[in-house]
DRENBA-434694 format. One record per residue (C-alpha): residue number from 1; residue in three letters; x, y, z. Coordinates in steps of 0.02 Angstrom, whole numbers, plus 50000, padded with zeros to 5 digits. Layout:
BEGIN
PT num residuo    c1    c2    c3
PT NUM     ala     X     Y     Z
...
//
This chain:
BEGIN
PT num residuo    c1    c2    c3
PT   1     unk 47689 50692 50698
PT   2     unk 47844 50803 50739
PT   3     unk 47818 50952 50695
PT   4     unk 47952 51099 50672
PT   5     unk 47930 51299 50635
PT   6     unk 48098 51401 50591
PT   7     unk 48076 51566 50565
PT   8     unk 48167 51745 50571
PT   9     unk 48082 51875 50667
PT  10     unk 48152 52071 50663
PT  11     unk 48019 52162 50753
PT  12     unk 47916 52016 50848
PT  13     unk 47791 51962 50715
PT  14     unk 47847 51830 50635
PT  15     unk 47877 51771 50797
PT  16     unk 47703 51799 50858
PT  17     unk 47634 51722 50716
PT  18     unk 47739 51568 50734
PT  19     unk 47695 51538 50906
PT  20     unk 47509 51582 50897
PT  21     unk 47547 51429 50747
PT  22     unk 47648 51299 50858
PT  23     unk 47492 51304 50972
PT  24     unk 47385 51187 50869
PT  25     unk 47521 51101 50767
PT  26     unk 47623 51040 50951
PT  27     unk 47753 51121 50838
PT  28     unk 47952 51147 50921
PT  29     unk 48002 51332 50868
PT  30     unk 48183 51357 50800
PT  31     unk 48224 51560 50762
PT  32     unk 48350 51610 50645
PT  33     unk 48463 51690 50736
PT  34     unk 48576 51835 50633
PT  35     unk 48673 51988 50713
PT  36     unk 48687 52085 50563
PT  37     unk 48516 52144 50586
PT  38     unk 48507 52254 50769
PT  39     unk 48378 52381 50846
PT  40     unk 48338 52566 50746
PT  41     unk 48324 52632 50598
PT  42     unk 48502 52614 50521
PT  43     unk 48458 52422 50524
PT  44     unk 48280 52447 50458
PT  45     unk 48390 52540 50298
PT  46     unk 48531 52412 50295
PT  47     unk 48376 52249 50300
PT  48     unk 48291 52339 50132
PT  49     unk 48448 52373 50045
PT  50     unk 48495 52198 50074
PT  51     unk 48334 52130 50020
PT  52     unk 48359 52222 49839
PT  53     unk 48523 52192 49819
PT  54     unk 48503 51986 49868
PT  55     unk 48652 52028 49992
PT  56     unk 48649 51870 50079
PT  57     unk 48705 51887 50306
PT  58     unk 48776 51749 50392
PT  59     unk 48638 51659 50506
PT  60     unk 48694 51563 50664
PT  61     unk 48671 51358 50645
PT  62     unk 48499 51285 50691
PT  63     unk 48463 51131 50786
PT  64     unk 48457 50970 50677
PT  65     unk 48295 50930 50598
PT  66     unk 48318 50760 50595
PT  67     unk 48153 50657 50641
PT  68     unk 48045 50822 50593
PT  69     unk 47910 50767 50499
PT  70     unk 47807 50909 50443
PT  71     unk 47907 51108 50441
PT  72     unk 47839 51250 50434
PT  73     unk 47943 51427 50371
PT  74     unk 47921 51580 50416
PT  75     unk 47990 51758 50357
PT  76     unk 47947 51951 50380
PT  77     unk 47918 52030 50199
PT  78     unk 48059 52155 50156
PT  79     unk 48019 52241 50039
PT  80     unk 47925 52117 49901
PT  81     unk 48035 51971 49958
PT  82     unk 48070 51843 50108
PT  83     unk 48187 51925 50244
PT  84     unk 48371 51891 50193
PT  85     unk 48395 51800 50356
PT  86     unk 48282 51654 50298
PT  87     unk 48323 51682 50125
PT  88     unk 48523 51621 50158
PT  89     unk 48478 51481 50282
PT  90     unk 48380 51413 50145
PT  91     unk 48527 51448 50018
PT  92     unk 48613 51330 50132
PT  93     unk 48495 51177 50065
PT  94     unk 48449 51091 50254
PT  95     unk 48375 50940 50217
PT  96     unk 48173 50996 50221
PT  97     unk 48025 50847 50264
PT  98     unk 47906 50797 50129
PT  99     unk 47785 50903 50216
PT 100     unk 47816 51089 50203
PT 101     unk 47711 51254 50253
PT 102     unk 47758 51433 50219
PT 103     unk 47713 51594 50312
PT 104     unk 47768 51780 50290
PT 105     unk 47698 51934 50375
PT 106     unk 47688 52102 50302
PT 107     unk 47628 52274 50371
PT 108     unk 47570 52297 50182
PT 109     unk 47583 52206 49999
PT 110     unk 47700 52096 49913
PT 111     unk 47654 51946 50019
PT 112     unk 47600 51840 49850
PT 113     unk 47760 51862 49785
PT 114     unk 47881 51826 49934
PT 115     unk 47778 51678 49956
PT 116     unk 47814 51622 49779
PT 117     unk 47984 51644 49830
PT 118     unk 47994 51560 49977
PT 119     unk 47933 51414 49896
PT 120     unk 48054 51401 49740
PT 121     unk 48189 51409 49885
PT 122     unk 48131 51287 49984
PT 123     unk 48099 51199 49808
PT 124     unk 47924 51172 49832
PT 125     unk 47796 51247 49738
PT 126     unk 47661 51167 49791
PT 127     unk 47675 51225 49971
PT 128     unk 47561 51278 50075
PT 129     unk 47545 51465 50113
PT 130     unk 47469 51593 50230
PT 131     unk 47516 51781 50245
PT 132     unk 47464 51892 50402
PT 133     unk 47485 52072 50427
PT 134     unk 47547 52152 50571
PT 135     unk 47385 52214 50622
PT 136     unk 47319 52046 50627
PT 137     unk 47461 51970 50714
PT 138     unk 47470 52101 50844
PT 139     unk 47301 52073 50882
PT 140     unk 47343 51894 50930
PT 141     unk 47234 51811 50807
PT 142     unk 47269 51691 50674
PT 143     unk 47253 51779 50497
PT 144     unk 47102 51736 50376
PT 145     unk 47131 51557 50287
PT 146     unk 47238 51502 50430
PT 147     unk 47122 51358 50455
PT 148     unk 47146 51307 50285
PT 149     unk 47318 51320 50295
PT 150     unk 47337 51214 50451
PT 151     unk 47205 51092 50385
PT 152     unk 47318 51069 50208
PT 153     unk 47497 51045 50319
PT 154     unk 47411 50870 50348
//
């Protein structure tokens, strides 16, 4: 089954994360790639105020999907929600598989929510989710109920 994970990484651990997933899965990775967001702390400020304020940045076009059979979607949590980045490709409505996973990290809470999110954007509420923190993740291990997870994408 083709398998597909975009995701937006800031720091490196959503990126982590979707690797460590694309292991099992055979999964192609596709990052969201945005230059609003750079290196320091002004961009750190400018990524929260965004996230509040739903201010939307332009992402760079992703390879077609076509053929993909089974997604997975990843996002950093900024603070409570998805990370704009992923938040505005999805705005863009790609055409998504019938089989759809979602993933966020976090360095604390509001993972629950900006999964809840994720999935009324993608406009699936069933889908499966999994949250990691960035302890976790920088310890190169899957999170707890990533098993589960995996086992649910089918």
């Amino acid at each position: 089954m083709r398998t597909a994970i975009v995701y937006y990484s800031f720091t490196g651990t959503t990126r982590a994360l979707a690797g460590m997933l694309a292991a099992p899965l055979g999964a192609e990775l596709a990052e969201i790639g945005c230059g609003r967001y750079g290196a320091g702390g002004l961009s750190f400020f400018r990524a929260a105020v965004d996230s509040v304020l739903g201010l939307l940045p332009e992402v760079a076009p992703l390879p077609q999907l076509a053929g993909v059979e089974r997604l997975l979607i990843g996002a950093p949590v900024w603070v409570g929600r998805p990370a704009t980045p992923v938040r505005a490709w999805l705005r863009a409505r790609p055409p998504l598989p019938a089989r759809v996973g979602l993933f966020v990290t976090a360095s604390g809470e509001g993972t629950g929510r900006a999964l809840e999110e994720l999935r009324r954007l993608a406009g699936r509420p069933g889908a499966p989710g999994l949250a990691a923190t960035e302890a976790e993740t920088g310890a190169g291990r899957l999170p707890g109920g990533a098993d589960a997870f995996l086992a649910a994408l089918g």
